[in-house]
N, C-alpha and C positions, 0 to 999 in steps of 0.2 A: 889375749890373756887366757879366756876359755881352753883356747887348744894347746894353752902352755901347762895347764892343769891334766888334762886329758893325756897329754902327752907324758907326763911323770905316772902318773896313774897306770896305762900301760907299759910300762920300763919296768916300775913295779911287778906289775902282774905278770912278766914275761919271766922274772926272777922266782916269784911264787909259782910258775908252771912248770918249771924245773927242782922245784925243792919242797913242794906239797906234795901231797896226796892228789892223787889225779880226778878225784871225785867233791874236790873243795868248791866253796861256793864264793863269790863275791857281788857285793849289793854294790854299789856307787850312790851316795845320797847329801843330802845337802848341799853348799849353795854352789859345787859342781854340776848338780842335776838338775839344778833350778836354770842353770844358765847365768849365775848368778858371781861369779869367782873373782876374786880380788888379788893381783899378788901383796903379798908380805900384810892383806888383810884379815883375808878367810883363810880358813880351815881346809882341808882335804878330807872328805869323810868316807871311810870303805870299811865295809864289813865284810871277814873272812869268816866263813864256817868249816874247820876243819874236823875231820877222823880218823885217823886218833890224833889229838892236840897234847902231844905228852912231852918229858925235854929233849926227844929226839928233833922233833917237830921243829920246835922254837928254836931249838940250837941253827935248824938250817935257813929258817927264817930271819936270824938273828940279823947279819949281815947286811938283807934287804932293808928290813927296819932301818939299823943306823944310816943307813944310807937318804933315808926321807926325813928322818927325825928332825934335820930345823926347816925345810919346804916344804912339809904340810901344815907343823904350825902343830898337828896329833896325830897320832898313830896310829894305823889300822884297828879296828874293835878285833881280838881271837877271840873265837868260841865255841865250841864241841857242840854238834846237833842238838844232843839232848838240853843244854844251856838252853840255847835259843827258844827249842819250844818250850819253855819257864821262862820265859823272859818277860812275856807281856803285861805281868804284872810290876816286875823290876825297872824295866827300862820303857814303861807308858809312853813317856813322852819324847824319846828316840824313836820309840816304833810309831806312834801318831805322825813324826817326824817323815820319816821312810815312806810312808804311805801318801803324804802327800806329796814327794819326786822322788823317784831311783830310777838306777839304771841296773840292771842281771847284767854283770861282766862275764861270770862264770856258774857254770851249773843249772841249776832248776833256780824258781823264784822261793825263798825262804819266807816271803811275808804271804801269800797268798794262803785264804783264808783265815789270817790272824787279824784281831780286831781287840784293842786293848779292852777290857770293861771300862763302860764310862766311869764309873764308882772310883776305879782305882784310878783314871786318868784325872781326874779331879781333886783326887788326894794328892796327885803327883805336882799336879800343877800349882797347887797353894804350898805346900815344901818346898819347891824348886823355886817361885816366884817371890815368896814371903825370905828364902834366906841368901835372894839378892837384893832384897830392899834391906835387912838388915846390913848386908857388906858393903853396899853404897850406905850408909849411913856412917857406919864406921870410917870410911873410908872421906868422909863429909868431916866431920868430926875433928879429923886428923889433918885436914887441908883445904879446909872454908875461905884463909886466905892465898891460897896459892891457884888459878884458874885453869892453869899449863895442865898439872895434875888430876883436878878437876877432870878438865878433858878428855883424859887418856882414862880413867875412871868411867865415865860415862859413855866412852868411844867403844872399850873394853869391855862393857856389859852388852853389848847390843845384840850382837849375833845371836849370845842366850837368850836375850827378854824376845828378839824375834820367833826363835824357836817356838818359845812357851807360848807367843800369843798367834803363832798358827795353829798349834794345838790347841791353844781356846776357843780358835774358830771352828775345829773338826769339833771340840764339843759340844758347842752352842748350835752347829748345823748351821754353819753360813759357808757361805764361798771364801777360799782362803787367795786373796789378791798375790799376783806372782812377784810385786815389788815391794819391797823391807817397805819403804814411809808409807805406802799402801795395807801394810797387815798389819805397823801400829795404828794406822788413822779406824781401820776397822775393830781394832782390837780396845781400843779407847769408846768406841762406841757401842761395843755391846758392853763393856764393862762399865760404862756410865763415870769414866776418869776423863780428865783434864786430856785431847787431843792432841794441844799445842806443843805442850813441851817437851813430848815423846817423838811428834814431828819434827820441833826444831833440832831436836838434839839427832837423829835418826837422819835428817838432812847432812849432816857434819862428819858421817863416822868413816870416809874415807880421807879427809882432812890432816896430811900429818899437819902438829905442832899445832891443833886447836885448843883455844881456851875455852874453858863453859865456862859463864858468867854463872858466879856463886847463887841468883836468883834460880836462872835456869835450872841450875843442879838441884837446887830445894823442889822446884815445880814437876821437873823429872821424876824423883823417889818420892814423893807425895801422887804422884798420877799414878805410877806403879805400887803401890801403897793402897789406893782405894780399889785398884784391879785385883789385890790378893782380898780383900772385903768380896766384892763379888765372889768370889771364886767358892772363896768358903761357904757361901750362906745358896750359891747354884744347886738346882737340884738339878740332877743328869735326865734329861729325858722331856723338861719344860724349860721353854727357852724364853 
């Protein structure tokens, strides 16, 4: 499955080497870089740095794009150098991301010497974590008795909340485990939340047509729930 990602990836990039700028950059990052790729689960993550990104650009790009639009699951990040380097306050927790696996497809290395500020990766991380506990709540809410649902709710958050809580680990300074039930069980533990039900569920998410037992789901968005507590009340720098 890895070389079947890898493989669209360069198909891709073989289209982008004919219809870019010849001095474009491309990252490869997330859970293709990890080693980590699911079909019809994960994501396809690539960042493109172009110059100039104007609708010349995109018009020639356009066509590659549709062409990936439903097998990556999302679509390349575009974004004009100067972008990028503002970025690290914007995009904290995509570039905390990057930095811990990519691959340089094309160009020079775009994250080298970039380092988000803790400050703002922390801010980043309670926004981002606090308004997926809110969506799984709602989402709770609306379908406490139905468990199918449940599931796919719970299945559907995970990639994100894994994201956020390896970036909690680059801010607390611990080692970020290369396996998802391995960076919640760690990520419950500096956060001082409930382990269990971020494992069991984290166990589950390539599972089509799983139920989460409504218990479950309450113990899930309650452990992600005392994780955005810590986050907020972290000071950057004392772990």
């Amino acid at each position: 499955m890895q070389q079947k990602a890898r493989q669209m990836v360069e198909d891709f990039l073989r289209q982008a080497d004919a219809r870019l700028p010849a001095d474009y950059q491309a990252v490869l990052y997330g859970s293709v870089a990890r080693g980590a790729w699911q079909e019809e689960v994960s994501d396809i993550n690539l960042l493109l740095i172009v110059s100039p990104l104007g609708p010349a650009e995109l018009r020639a790009i356009g066509p590659a794009l549709r062409e990936v639009a439903n097998g990556w699951r999302t679509p390349p990040l575009l974004m004009t150098p100067g972008e990028w380097a503002r970025a690290t306050d914007v995009f904290a927790v995509e570039l905390t991301d990057m930095l811990c696996a990519r691959e340089v497809l094309r160009g020079d290395d775009p994250l080298l010497g970039l380092q988000p500020p803790p400050t703002q990766l922390r801010a980043a991380l309670e926004r981002e974590l606090l308004t997926r506990v809110i969506r799984l709540r709602q989402g709770y809410a609306i379908s406490a008795e139905d468990p199918a649902s449940l599931g796919r709710m719970a299945q559907g958050s995970l990639a994100q909340i894994q994201t956020l809580a390896r970036a909690t680990l680059v801010l607390v300074g611990r080692p970020v485990p290369s396996e998802g039930v391995q960076v919640l069980r760690a990520f419950a533990e500096v956060t001082g939340a409930r382990s269990a039900p971020l494992v069991q569920v984290g166990a589950h998410w390539r599972d089509g047509g799983w139920e989460c037992p409504p218990e479950l789901f309450e113990a899930f968005v309650e452990s992600l729930a005392v994780s955005v507590e810590y986050i907020d009340q972290h000071v950057p720098g004392v772990r």
